[in-house]
N, C-alpha and C positions, 0 to 999 in steps of 0.2 A: 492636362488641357483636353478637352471634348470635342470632336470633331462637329458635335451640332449635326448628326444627321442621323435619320431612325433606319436601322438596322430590319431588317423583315422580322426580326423576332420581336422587336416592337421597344427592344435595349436603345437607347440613344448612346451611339457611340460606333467608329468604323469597326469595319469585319476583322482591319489587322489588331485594334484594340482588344477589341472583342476577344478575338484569338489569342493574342500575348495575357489578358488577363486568365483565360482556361490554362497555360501551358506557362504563368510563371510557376517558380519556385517559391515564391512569398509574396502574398499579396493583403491587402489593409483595406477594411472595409468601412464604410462611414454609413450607419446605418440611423435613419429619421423615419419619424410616423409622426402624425397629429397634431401638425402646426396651426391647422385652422384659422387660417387668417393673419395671422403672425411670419409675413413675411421675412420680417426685418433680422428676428433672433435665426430662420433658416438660413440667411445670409450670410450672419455670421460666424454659423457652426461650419459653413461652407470654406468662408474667408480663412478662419481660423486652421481647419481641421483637413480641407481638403487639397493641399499641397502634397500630402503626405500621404494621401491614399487612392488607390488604384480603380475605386468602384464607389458612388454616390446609390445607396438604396433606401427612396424612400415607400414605405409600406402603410400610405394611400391618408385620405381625408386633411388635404392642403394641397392637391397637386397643382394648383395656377401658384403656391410659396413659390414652390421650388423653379416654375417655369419664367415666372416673374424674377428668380434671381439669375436664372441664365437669359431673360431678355437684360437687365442690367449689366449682366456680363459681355455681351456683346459692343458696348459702349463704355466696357472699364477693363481695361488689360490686366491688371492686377487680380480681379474676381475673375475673367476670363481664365486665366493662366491656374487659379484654384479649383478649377470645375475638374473631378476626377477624369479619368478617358472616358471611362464606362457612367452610365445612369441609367437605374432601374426603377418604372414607377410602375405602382397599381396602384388602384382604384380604390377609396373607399365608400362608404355609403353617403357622405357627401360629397362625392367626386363626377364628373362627366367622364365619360368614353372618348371624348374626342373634345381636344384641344387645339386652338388658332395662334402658334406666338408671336408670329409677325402679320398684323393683319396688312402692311399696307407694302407687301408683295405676293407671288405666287406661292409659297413655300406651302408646302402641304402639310394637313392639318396635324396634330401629333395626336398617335392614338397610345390610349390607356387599358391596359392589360388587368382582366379581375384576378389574373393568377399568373405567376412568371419563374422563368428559371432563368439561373444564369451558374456558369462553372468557372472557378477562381483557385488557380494551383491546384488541381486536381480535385477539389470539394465541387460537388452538383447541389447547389443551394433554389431553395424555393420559397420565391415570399408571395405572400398575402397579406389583403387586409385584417380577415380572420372571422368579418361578421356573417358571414355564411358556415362558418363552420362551427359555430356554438364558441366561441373563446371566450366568454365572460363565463360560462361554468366549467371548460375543462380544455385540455393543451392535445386531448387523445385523438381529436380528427387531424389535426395537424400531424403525429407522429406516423398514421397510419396512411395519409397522404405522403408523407416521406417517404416511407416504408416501399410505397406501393410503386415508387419513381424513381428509387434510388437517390434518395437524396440524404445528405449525411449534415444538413445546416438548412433550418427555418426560421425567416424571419416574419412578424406580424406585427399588428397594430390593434386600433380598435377600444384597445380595456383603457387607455391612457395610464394604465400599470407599468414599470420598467420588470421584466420576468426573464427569469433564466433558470430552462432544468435540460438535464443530459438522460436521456436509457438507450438502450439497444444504439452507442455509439451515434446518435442522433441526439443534435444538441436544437433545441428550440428557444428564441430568443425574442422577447419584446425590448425597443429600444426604451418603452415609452413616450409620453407625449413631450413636445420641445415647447408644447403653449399653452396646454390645458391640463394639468396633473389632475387624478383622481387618487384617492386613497390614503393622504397626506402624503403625499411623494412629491418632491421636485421638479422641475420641469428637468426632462433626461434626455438623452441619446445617448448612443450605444459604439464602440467603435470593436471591428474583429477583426483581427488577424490570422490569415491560414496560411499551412505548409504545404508542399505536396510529401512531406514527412509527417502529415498527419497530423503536427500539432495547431490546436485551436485554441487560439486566447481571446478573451472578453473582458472589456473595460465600459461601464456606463459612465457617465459622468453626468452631474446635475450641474443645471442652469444657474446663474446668478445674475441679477442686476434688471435692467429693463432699458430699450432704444434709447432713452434720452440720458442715462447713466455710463450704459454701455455695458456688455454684459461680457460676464466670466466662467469658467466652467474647474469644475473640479472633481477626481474619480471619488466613485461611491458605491458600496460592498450592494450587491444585489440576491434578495434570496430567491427562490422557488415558490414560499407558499403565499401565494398572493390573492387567491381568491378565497 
């Protein structure tokens, strides 16, 4: 459950959140890009997946999906109670800087981050969208932006590709798109789990079904050479 209030680093989620997520011993991460309008299946990756995980990151071009599933949440205890603690957005090149989600009180506006960190059982993780950094031809500014921050897990969007490669102990990861698959792929997202033991596990799983069917999801092998 999410406390619903933005944190100075720009994370939605309180400082003890915040904190217990850096200093668990194992934490599950639920990782979204690319809904683009496709409220409804963010909803239910949320419904479905986020009981069970520690950190909601999504990595930009949908960000009124996901705030539109936490204004529904507000009004449904059930999707309330599934919002991980932690939420981590950025921006993507369809996205605003500054978001409103309750217009008809004070509540200040939510701003959107074009680069973000956040630390999970001892892993210092960094997402982005990825379109400033060349990601449709190569994964190298993202590893050397790690590199350069100590970050040991990135997360990006952008290719609507599901991508996953590891070097120099630095694992970089596309969820893929949850609404608009490029490449003959799926509609995916991504789920990780980390240790402060260092170990890192990753699970994509593709989409099934569509709002008025009701959709289903199931794991699926992801490679590396995707461009």
């Amino acid at each position: 459950m999410n406390a619903l209030v933005q944190h100075y680093s720009q994370l939605l989620g309180s400082d003890k959140d915040i904190e217990d997520l850096a200093n668990a011993e194992k934490a599950k991460l639920l990782i979204l890009s690319d809904s683009h309008g496709n409220n409804k299946v963010a909803e239910s990756i949320i419904r479905g997946f986020g009981p069970d995980c520690q950190a909601l990151i999504f990595t930009g071009d949908g960000i009124w999906d996901i705030l539109n599933t936490i204004k529904t949440a507000s009004l449904d205890k059930n999707l309330f109670a599934a919002l991980p603690p932690v939420i981590g957005l950025v921006r993507g090149n369809g996205d605003y800087d500054t978001y409103t989600l309750f217009s008809n009180n004070n509540n200040n506006p939510v701003q959107i981050a074009e680069t973000q960190f956040l630390t999970a059982a001892s892993h210092k993780i960094f997402f982005v969208h990825g379109h400033r950094y060349s990601v449709d031809f190569s994964t190298e500014n993202l590893f050397k932006t790690a590199t350069a921050n100590n970050a040991d897990l990135v997360f990006f969007g952008h290719t609507h590709r599901p991508y996953k490669r590891e070097k120099n102990q630095i694992l970089v990861l596309n969820p893929g798109s949850c609404s608009r698959p490029r490449g003959g792929f799926p509609p995916t997202f991504a789920v990780v789990t980390v240790s402060r033991t260092s170990t890192i596990t990753t699970q994509h799983y593709a989409i099934e079904g569509s709002p008025f069917s009701g959709f289903s999801y199931r794991e699926t092998e992801i490679t590396s050479s995707l461009y």
